[in-house]
C-alpha positions as CSV (number, residue, x, y, z in Angstrom):
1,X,-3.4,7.8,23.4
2,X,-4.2,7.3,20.2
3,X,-6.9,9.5,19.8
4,X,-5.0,12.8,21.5
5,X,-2.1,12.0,19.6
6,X,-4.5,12.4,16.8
7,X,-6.3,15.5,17.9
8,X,-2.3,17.1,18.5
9,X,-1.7,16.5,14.8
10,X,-5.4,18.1,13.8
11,X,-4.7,20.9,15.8
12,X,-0.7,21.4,13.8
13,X,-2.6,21.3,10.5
14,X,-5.2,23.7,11.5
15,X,-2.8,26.2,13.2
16,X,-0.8,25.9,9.9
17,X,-3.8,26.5,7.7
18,X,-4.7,29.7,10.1
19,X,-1.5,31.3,10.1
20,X,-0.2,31.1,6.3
21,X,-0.2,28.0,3.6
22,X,3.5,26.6,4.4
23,X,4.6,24.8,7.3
24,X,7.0,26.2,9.5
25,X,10.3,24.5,10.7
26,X,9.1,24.4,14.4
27,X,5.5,22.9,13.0
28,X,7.2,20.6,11.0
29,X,9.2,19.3,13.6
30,X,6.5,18.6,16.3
31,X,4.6,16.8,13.4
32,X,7.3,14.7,13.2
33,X,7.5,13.7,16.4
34,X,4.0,12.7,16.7
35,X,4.5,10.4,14.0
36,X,7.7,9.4,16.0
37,X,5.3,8.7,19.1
38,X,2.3,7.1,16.9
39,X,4.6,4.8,16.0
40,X,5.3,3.6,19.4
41,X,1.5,3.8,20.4
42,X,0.8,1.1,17.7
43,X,3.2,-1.3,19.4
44,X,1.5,-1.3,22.9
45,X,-1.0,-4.0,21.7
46,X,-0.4,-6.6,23.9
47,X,1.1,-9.9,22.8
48,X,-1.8,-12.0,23.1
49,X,-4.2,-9.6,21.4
50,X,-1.8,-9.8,18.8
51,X,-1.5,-13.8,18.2
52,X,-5.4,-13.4,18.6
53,X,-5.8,-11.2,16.1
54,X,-3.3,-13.0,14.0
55,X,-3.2,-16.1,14.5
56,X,-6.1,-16.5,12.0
57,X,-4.9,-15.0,9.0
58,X,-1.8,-13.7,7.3
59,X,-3.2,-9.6,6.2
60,X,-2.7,-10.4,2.1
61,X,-5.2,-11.4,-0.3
62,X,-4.7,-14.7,-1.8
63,X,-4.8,-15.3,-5.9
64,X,-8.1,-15.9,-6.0
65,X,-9.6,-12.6,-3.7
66,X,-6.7,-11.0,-6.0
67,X,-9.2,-12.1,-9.1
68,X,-12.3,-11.4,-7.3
69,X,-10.9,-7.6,-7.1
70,X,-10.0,-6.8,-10.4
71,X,-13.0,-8.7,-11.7
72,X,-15.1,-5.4,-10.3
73,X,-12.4,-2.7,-10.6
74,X,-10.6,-3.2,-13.9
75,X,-11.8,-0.5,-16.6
76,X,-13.2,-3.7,-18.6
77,X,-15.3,-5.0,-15.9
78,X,-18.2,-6.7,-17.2
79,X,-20.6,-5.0,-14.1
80,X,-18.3,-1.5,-13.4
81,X,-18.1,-1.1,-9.5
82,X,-18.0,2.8,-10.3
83,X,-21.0,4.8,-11.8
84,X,-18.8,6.5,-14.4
85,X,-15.7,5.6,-16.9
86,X,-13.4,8.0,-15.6
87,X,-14.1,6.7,-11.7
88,X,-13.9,3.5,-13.0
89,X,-10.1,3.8,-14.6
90,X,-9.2,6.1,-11.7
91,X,-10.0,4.1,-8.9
92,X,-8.4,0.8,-10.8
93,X,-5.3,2.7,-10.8
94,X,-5.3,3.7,-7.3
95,X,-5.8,0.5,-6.4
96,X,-3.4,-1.5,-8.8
97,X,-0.6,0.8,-7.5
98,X,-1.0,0.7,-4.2
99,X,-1.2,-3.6,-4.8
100,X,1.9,-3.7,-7.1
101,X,3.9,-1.0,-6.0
102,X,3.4,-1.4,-2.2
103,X,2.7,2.3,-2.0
104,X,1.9,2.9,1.5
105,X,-1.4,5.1,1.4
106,X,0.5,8.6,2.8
107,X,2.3,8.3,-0.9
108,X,0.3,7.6,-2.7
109,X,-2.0,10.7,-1.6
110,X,1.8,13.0,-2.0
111,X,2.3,11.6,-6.1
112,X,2.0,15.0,-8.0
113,X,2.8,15.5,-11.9
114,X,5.9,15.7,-11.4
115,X,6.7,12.6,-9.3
116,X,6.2,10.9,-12.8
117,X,9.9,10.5,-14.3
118,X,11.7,9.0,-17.5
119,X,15.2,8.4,-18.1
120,X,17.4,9.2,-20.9
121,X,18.8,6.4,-22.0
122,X,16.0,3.8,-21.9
123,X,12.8,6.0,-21.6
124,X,11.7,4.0,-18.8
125,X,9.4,5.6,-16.4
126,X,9.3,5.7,-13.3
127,X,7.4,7.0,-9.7
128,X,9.8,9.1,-8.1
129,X,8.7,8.6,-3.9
130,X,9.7,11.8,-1.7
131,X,7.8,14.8,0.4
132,X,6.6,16.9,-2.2
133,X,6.1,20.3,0.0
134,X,3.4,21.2,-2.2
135,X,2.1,24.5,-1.0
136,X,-1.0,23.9,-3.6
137,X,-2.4,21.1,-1.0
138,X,-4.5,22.3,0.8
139,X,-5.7,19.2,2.9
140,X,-6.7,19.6,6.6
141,X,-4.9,16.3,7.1
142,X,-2.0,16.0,5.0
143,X,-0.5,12.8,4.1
144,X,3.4,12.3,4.9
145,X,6.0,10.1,4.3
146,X,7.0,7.0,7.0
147,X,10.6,8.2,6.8
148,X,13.8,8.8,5.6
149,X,14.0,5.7,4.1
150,X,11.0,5.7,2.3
151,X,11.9,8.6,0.1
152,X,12.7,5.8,-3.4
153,X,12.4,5.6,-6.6
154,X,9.9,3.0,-8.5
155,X,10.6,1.7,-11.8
156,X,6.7,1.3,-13.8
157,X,5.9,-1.7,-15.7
158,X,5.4,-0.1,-19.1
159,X,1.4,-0.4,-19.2
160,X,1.1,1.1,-15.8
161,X,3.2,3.9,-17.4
162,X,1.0,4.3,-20.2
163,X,-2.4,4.3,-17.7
164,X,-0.9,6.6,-15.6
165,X,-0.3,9.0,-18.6
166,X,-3.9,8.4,-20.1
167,X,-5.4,9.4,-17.1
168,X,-3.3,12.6,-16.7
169,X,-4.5,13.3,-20.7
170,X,-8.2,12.1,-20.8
171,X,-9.5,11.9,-16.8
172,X,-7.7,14.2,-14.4
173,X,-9.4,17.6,-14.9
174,X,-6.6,20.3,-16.3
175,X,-8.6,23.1,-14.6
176,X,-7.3,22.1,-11.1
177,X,-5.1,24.5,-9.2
178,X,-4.0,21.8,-7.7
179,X,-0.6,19.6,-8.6
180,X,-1.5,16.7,-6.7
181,X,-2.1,13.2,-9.3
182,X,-5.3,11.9,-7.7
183,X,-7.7,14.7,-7.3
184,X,-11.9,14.2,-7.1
185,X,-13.8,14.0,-10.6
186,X,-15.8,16.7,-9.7
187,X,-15.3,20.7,-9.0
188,X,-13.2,22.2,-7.9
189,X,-11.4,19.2,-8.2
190,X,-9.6,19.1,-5.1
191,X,-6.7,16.3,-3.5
192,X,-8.1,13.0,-3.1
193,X,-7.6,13.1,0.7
194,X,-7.6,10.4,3.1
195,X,-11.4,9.9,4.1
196,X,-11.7,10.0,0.3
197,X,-9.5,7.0,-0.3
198,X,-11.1,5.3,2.7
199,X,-14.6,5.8,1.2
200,X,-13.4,4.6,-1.8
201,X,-11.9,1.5,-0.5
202,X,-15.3,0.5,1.8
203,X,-17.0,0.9,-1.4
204,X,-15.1,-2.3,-3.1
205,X,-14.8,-4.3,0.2
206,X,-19.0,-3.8,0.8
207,X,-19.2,-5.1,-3.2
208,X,-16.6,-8.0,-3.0
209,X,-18.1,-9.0,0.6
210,X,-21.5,-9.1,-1.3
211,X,-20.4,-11.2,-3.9
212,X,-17.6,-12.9,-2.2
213,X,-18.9,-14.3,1.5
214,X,-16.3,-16.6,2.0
215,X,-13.1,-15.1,2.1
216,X,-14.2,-12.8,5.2
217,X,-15.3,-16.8,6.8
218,X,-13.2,-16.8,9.9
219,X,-13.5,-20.5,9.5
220,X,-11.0,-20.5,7.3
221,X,-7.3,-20.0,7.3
222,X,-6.7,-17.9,4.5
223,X,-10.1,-15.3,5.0
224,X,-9.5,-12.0,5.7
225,X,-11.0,-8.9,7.8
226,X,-11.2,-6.4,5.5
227,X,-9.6,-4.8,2.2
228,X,-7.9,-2.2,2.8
229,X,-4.9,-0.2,1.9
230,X,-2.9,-1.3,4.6
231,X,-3.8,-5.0,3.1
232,X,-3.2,-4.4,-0.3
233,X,0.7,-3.0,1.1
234,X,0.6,-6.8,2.6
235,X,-0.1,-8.8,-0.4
236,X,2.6,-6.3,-2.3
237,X,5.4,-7.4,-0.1
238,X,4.1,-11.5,-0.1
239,X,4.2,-11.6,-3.7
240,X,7.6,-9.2,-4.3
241,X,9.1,-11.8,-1.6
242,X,8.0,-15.4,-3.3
243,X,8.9,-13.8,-6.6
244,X,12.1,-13.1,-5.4
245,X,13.2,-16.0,-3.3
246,X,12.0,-17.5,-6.3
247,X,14.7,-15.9,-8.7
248,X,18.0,-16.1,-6.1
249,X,17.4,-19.8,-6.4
250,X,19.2,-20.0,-9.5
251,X,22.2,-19.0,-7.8
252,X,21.8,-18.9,-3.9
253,X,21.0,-21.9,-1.4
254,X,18.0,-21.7,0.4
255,X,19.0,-19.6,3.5
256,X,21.2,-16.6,0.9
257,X,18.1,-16.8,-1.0
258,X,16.0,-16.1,1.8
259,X,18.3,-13.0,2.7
260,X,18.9,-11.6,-0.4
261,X,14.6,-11.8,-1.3
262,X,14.4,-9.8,2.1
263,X,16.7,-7.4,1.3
264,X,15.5,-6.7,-1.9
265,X,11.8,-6.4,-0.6
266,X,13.2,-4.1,2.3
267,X,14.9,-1.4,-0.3
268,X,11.8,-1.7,-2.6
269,X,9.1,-1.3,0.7
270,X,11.2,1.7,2.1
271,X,12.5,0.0,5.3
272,X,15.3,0.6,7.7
273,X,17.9,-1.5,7.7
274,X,17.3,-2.9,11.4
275,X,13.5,-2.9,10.9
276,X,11.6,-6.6,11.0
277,X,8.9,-5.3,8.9
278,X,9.6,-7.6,6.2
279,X,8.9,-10.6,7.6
280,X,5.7,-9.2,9.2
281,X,4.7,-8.3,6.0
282,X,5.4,-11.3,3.9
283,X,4.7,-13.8,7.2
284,X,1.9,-15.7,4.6
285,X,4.8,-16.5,1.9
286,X,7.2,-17.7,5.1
287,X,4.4,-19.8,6.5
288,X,3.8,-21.1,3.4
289,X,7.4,-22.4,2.9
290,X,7.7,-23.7,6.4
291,X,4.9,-25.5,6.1
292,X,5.7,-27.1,2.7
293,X,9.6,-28.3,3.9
294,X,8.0,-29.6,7.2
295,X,5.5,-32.0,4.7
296,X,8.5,-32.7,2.4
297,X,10.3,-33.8,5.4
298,X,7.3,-36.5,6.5
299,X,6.9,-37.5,3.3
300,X,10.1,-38.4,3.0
301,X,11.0,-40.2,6.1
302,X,7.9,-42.1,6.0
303,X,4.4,-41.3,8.8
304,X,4.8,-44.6,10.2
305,X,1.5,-46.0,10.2
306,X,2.5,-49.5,9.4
């Protein structure tokens, strides 16, 4: 199901490509209904595939796979993953956004030049997350947003800002006709597309597997498949979760704290109000607490092995 649902959506972009560069309103529409439908398809895993496939690790990186990445990525790597500079800075701030932003990977690819924003009073800049309807993208298979609610806008941390800017200036070629942020290093300098982030992705999970064994060891609780995307949108939410549960402490019990952190992570994640999302997402960080409070509790009340 997966794979005509698919081919449906390869055929929509190639009809749209043949017949003139913008969508129509009837193409649009059946597009998004297949994402409607893919969304369903996902969910017909069965439930103990499901525990089987999770019941062996939470989908995040921990802090020290967190280390291991930026140790080969960051543009002051002491053994550069990436042949060149500019690949090099690039890919670190693909990857650093889509790990502290939770981008999902369908935004990411949609950022153009002009979904970089400042305010007035503060100067403050920020990602500005909506359907761009770029008629410049020329992509067989275009990236789109989730939906409604994922259409937000993301304050930077200022030295993401000033990255982001630098790579605009001094990497991203300015003879693209293309508006699109993330486009290939070399001519014509087209989109980064999906296969292109993928390859790009496999590239750092084949180095860090090399280098790294352990944390793909099934034998333990806190390995992982694979990096990926998807992954990196897991350890977002974990760490935006803790931080924040961590924060409404000050002022909340436990259980308010709990809700407010959710909420917080659901507006910043782009979620629907009724979706459970969050706590699939950040299930390592509510684990973790269970786990803790249940060996507070025996600690305190004594094991009994007198």
């Amino acid at each position: 199901m997966r794979a005509i649902l698919s081919y449906l959506n390869y055929l929509l972009d190639t009809f749209s490509q043949v017949h003139g560069k913008s969508i129509s309103p009837q193409i649009a529409r059946y597009k998004s209904t297949l994402s409607q439908k893919s969304d369903l398809v996902k969910n017909l895993s069965s439930n103990h595939h499901k525990a089987h496939k999770n019941g062996t690790n939470f989908k995040s990186l921990t802090e020290e796979i967190k280390e291991a990445l930026y140790s080969i990525i960051s543009p002051k790597a002491l053994e550069p993953l990436f042949k060149s500079k500019e690949a090099q800075l690039r890919n670190f701030l693909i990857v650093h956004l889509l790990l502290n932003y939770g981008l999902r990977t369908g935004e990411l690819l949609l950022l153009t030049l002009n979904s970089i924003k400042t305010d007035l009073k503060t100067c403050n800049t920020y990602l500005v997350i909506t359907d761009t309807q770029d008629r410049t993208d020329n992509r067989i298979s275009k990236p789109q947003m989730k939906n409604v609610q994922s259409v937000r806008t993301i304050l930077l941390e200022k030295r993401d800002a000033q990255f982001i800017h630098m790579y605009i200036n001094n990497i991203r070629s300015q003879d693209s006709k293309s508006n699109m942020l993330f486009l290939s290093l070399q001519a014509p300098y087209a989109p980064l597309s999906k296969s292109g982030l993928k390859k790009l992705i496999a590239t750092i999970n084949e180095k860090i597997k090399s280098k790294h064994p352990q944390f793909f060891d099934k034998n333990y609780v806190d390995s992982i498949d694979k990096i990926s995307a998807h992954i990196l949108r897991h350890t977002w939410a974990y760490m935006m979760l803790k931080h924040s549960y961590q924060s409404y402490l000050d002022s909340y019990n436990k259980a308010q704290a709990m809700e407010n952190a959710i909420e917080s992570l659901r507006k910043m994640a782009g979620w629907s109000l009724n979706s459970t999302m969050p706590y699939l997402y950040a299930s390592r960080f509510i684990s973790e607490n269970a786990n803790l409070s249940n060996i507070h509790r025996i600690t305190k009340v004594g094991a009994h092995y007198d």
